[in-house]
N, C-alpha and C positions, 0 to 999 in steps of 0.2 A: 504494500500500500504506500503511496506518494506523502510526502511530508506533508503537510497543510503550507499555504503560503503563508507568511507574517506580514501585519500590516499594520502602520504606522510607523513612528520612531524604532530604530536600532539599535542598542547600544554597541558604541564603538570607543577603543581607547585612541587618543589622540595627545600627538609630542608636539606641543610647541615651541614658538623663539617670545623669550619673556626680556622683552627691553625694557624699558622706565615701567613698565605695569607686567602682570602675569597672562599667562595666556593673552599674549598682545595676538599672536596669527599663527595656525595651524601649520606643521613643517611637513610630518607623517602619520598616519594615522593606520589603524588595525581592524580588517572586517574578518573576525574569526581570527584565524590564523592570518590571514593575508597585510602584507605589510602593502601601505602605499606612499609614495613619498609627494609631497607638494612641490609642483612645478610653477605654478604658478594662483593666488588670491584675486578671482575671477573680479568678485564683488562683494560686500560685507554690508552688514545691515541691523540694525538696532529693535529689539520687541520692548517691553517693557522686565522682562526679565531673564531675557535668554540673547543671545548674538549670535548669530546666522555667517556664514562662510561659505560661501559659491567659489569652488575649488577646480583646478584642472589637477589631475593626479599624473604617474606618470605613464596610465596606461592610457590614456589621451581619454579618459573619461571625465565627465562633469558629476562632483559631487556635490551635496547642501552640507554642511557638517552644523549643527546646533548645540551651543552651549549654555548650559544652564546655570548661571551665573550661582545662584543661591546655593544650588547642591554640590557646584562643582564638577556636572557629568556632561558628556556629549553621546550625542544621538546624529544617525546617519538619518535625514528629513527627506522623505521620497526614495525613488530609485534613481542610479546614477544613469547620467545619458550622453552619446558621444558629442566630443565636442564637435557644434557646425559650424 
């Protein structure tokens, strides 16, 4: 029998570059086992408690990475889609 799909948030571990503040921008992050490194910080964006990261990884895919400020977690927001 087929896994069930999972839907919503993901949790994912994420290494970031902490300049003047912490978790200033996402460098590599972990889907399961799978490492992925940050090539490049598409777009970023502000909620009232979480920060958002629109990601190029280096498998030329687009990810959301979401941080949740208060808890301290991130979550992979959607599924990832090729870069066009």
């Amino acid at each position: 029998m087929a896994e069930p799909e999972t839907r919503g948030p993901r949790p994912v571990t994420v290494e970031c570059y902490a300049g003047y503040k912490a978790d200033e921008r996402p460098t590599s992050f972990l889907i399961g086992s799978e490492k992925r490194v940050v090539e490049e910080v598409i777009d970023q964006w502000y909620g009232p408690d979480h920060t958002y990261f629109k990601v190029l990884a280096d498998d030329r895919m687009v990810y959301i990475l979401r941080h949740d400020r208060g808890e301290d977690s991130w979550t992979l927001a959607g599924e990832p889609r090729p870069l066009s």
